[in-house]
Backbone bond lengths (Angstrom), bond angles and torsions (degrees), N, CA, C in turn:
res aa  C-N    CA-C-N  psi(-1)  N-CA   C-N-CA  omega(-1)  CA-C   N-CA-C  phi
1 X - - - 1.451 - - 1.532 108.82 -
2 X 1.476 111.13 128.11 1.650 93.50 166.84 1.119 126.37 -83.49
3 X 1.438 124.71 170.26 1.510 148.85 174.05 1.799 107.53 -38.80
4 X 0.896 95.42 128.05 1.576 113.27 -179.14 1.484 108.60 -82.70
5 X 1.354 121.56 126.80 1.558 116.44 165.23 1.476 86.74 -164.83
6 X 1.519 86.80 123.02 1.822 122.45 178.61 1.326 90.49 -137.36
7 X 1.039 131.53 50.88 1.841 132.46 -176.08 1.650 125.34 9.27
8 X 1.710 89.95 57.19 1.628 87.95 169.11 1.647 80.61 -137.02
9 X 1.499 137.34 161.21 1.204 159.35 165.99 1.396 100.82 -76.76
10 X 1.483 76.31 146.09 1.356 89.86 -163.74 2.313 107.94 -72.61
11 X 1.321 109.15 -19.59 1.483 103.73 159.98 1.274 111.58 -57.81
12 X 1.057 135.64 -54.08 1.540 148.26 -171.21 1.525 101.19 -58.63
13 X 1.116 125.47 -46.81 1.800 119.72 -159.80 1.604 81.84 -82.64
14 X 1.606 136.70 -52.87 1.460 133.13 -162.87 1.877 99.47 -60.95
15 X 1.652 123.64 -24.92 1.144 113.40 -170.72 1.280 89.98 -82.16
16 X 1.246 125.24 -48.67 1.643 119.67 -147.09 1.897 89.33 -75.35
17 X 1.241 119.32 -38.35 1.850 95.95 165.25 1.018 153.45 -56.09
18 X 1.652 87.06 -20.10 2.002 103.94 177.56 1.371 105.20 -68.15
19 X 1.594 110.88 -54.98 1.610 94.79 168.28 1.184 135.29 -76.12
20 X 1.451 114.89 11.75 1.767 122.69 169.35 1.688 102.02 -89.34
21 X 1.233 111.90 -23.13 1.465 102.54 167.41 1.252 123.15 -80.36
22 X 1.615 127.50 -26.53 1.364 133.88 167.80 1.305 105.58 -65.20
23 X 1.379 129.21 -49.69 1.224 133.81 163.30 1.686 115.61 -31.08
24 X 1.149 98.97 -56.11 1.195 102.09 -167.24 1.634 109.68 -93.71
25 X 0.778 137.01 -16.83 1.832 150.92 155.47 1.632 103.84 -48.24
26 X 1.424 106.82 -44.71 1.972 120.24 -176.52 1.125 94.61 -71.08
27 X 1.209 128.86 -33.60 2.064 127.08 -145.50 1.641 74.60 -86.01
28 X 1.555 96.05 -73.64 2.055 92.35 -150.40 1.467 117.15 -59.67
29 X 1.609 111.22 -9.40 1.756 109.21 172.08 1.529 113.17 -75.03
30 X 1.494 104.52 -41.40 1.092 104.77 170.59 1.418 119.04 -69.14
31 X 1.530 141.19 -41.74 0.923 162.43 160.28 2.424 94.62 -23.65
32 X 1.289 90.84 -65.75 1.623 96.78 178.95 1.073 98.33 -48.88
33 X 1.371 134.20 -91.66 1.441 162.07 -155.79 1.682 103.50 -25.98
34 X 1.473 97.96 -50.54 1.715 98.66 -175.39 1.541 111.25 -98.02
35 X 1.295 116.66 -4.14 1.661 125.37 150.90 1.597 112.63 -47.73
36 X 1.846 89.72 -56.45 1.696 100.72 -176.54 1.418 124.33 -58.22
37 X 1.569 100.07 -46.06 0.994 105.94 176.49 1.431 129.63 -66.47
38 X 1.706 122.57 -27.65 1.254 112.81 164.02 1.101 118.60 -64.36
39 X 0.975 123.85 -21.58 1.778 117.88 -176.01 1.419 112.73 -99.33
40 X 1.694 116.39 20.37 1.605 100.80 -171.97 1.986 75.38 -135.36
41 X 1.320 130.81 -33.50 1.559 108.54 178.94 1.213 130.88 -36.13
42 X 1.343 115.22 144.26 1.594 136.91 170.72 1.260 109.32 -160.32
43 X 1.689 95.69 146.76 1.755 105.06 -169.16 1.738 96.58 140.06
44 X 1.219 97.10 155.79 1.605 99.42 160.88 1.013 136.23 -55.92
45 X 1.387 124.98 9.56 1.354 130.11 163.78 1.256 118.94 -104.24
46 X 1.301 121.22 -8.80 1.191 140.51 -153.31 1.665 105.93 -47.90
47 X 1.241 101.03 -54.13 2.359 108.66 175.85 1.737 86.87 -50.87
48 X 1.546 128.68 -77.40 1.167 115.56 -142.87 1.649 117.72 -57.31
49 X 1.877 96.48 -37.45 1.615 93.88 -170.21 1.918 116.12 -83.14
50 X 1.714 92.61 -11.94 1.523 92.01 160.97 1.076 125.55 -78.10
51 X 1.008 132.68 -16.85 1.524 134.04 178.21 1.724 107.09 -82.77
52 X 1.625 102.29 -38.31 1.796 101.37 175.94 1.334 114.25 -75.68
53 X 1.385 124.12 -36.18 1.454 112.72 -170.51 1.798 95.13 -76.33
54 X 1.302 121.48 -13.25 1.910 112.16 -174.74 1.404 87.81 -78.50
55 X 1.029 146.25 -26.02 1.592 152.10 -147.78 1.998 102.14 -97.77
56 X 1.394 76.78 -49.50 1.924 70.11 -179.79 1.494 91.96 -86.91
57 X 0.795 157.64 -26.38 1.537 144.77 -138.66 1.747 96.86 -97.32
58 X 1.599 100.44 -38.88 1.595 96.27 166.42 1.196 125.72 -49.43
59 X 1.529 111.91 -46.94 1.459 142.65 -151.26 1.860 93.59 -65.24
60 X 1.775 97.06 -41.59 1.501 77.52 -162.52 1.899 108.55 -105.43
61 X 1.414 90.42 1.29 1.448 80.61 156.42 2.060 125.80 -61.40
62 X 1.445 97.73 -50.78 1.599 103.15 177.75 1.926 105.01 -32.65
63 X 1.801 104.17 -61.97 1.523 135.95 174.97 1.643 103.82 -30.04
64 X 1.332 115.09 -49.36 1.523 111.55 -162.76 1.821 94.29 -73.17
65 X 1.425 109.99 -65.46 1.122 89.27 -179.25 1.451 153.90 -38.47
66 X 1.867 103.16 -51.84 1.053 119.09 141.27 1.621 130.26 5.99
67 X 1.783 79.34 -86.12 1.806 96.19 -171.14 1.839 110.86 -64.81
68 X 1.738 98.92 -22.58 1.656 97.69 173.41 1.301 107.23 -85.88
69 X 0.900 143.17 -12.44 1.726 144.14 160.38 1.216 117.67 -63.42
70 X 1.253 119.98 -39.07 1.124 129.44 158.27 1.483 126.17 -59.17
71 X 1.022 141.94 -28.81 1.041 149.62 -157.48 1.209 105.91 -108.89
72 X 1.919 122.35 -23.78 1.256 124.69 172.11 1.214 107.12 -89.14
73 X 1.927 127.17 -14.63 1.114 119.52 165.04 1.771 127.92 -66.36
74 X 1.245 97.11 -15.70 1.574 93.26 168.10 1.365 120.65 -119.23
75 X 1.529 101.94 47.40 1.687 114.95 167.98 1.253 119.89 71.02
76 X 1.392 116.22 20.70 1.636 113.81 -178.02 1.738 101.93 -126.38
77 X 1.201 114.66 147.63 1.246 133.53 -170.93 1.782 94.93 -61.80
78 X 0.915 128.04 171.94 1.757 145.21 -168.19 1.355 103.88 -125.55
79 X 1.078 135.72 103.17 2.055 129.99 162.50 1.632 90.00 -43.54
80 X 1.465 95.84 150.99 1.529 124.21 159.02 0.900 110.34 -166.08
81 X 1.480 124.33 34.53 1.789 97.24 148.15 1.163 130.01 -132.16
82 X 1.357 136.15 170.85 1.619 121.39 -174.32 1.352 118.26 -44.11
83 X 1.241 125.05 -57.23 1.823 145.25 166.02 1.367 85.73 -10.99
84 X 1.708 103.88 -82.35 1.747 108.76 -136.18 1.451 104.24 -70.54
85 X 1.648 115.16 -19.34 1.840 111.75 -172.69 1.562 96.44 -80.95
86 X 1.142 131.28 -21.13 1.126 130.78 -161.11 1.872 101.14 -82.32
87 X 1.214 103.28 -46.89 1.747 112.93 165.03 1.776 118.61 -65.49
88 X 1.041 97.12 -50.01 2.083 111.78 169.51 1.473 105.53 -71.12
89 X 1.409 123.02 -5.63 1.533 95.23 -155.09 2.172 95.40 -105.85
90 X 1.066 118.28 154.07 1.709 97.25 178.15 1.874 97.71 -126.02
91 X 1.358 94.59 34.22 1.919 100.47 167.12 1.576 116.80 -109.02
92 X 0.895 142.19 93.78 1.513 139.37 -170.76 1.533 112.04 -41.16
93 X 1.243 109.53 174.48 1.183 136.56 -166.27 1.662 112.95 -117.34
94 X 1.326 120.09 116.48 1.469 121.84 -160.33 1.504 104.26 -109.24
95 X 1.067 108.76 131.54 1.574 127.31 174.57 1.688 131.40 -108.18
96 X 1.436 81.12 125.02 1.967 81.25 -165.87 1.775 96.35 91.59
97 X 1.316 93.23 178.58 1.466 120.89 -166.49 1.603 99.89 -109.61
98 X 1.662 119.36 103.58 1.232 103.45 168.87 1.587 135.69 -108.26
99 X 0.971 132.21 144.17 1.693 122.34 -167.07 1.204 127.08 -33.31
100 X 0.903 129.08 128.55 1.742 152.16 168.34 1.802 95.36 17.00
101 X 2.016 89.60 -78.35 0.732 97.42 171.80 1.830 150.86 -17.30
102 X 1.269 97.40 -49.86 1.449 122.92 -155.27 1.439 96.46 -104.76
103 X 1.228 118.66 -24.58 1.623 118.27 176.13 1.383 106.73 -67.90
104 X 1.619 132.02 -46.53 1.300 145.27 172.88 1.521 99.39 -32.63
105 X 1.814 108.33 -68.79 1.552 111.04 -148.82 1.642 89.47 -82.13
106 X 1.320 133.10 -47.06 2.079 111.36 170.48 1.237 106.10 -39.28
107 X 1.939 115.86 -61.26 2.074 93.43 -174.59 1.587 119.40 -50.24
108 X 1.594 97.48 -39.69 1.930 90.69 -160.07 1.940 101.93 -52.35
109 X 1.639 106.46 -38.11 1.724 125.55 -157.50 2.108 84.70 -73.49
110 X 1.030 107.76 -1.98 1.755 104.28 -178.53 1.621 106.89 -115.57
111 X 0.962 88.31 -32.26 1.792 90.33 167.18 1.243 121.96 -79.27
112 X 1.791 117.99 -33.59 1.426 117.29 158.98 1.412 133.32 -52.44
113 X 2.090 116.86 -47.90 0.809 130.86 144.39 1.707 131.85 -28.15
114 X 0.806 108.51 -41.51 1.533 124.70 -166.86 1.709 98.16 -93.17
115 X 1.607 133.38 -11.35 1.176 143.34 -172.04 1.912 84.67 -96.63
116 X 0.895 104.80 -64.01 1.959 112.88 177.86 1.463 121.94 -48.27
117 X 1.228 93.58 -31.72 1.827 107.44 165.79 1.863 108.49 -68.05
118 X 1.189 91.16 -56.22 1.158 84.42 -176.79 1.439 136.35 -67.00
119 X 1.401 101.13 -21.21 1.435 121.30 -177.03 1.566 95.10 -81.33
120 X 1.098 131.53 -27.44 1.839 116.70 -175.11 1.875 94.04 -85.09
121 X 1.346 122.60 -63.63 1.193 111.33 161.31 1.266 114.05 -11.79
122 X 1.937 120.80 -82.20 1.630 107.27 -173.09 1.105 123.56 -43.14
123 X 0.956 128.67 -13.23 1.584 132.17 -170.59 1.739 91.23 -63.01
124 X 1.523 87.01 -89.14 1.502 103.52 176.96 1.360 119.22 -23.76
125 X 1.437 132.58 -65.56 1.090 138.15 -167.71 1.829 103.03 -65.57
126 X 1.551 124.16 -37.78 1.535 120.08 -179.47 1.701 119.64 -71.67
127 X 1.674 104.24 -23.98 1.366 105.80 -172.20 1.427 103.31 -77.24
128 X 1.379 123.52 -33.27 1.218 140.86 -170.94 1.704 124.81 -94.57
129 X 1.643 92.72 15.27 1.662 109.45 169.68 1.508 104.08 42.93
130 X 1.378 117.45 44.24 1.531 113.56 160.71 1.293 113.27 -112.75
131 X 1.391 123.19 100.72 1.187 132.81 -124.18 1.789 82.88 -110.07
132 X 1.442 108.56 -23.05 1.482 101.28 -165.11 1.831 87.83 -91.95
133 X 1.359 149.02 -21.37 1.073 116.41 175.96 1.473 119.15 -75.05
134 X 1.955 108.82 -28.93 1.109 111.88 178.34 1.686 118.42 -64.95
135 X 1.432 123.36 -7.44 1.067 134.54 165.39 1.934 110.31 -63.86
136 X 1.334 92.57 -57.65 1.542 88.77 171.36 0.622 142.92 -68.93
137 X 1.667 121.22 -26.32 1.336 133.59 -174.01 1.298 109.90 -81.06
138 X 2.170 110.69 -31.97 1.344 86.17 173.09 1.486 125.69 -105.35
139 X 1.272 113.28 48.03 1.221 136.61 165.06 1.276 119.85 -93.41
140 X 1.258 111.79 -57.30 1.559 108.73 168.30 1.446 124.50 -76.78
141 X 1.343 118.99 -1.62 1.456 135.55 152.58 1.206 115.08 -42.70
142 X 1.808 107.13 -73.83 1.240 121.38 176.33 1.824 130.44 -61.08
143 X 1.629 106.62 -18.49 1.340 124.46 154.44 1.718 118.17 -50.03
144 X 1.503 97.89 -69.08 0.954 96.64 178.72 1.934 138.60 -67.35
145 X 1.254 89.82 -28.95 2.111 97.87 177.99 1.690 76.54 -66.83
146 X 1.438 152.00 -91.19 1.183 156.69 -165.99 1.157 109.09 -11.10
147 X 1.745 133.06 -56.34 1.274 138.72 142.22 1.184 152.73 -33.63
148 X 1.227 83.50 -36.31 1.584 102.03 168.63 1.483 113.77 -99.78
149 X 1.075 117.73 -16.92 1.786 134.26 161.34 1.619 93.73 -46.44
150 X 1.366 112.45 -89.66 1.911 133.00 -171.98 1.448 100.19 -48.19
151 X 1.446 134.63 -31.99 1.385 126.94 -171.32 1.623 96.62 -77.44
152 X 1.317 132.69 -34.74 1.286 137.25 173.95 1.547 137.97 -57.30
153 X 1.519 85.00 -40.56 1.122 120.59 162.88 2.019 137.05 -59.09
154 X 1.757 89.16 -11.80 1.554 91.95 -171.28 1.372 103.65 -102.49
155 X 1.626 112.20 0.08 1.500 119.37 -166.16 1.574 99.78 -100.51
């Protein structure tokens, strides 16, 4: 393969990936979490929040890839496996099945998280004139506060 030059250094493209992997470690935990959760709700909400968590859960499948495409676009390998998101990732891991309720306020507290990810990322990606991650990142920024807006919203 040849040498890569899209005029960012090569320190700069390895920084701006570390946080495309945290980025992306937040997306696919969260990504699980609201998989799980559509398929484990009950309660009287059960039609509306099954239909929203299938809706975001799509949303961030497209997102995971994305952000791992990205990350192979600036010459650095992509995490994929449970292990490494679980070490990269800074959204916890939920145990047991919890009420309707409580599934809402973990996604919205994972969608916030995942807004903070992204915002240390932009950093990285603006100082370092990579204009196309800062494109993404603040896209899925704005995905997510939006998400976490409507998840707030059902309480």
């Amino acid at each position: 393969m040849s040498q890569i030059d899209i005029g960012i250094s090569t320190e700069n493209r390895e920084q701006i990936a570390e946080g495309l992997k945290k980025l992306l470690a937040d997306s696919y935990t969260l990504y699980l979490q609201t998989h799980n959760f559509h398929w484990n709700v009950t309660g009287p909400q059960f039609r509306e929040l099954h239909l929203m968590f299938e809706e975001h859960y799509t949303e961030l499948a497209v997102a995971v890839d994305d952000i791992a495409e990205r990350i192979r676009t600036l010459d650095v390998a992509a995490p994929g496996t449970y292990k490494t998101f679980a070490e990269l990732s800074s959204i916890d891991e939920v145990e047991g099945v919890p009420t309707a309720g409580d599934m809402v306020d973990i996604l919205t507290r994972g969608h916030e998280q995942v807004v903070k990810t992204c915002r240390e990322t932009l950093a990285i990606a603006q100082e370092s004139a990579d204009e196309s991650t800062a494109s993404l990142v603040s896209d899925r920024m704005r995905i997510h506060e939006k998400t976490a807006w409507m998840l707030r919203a059902t309480r």
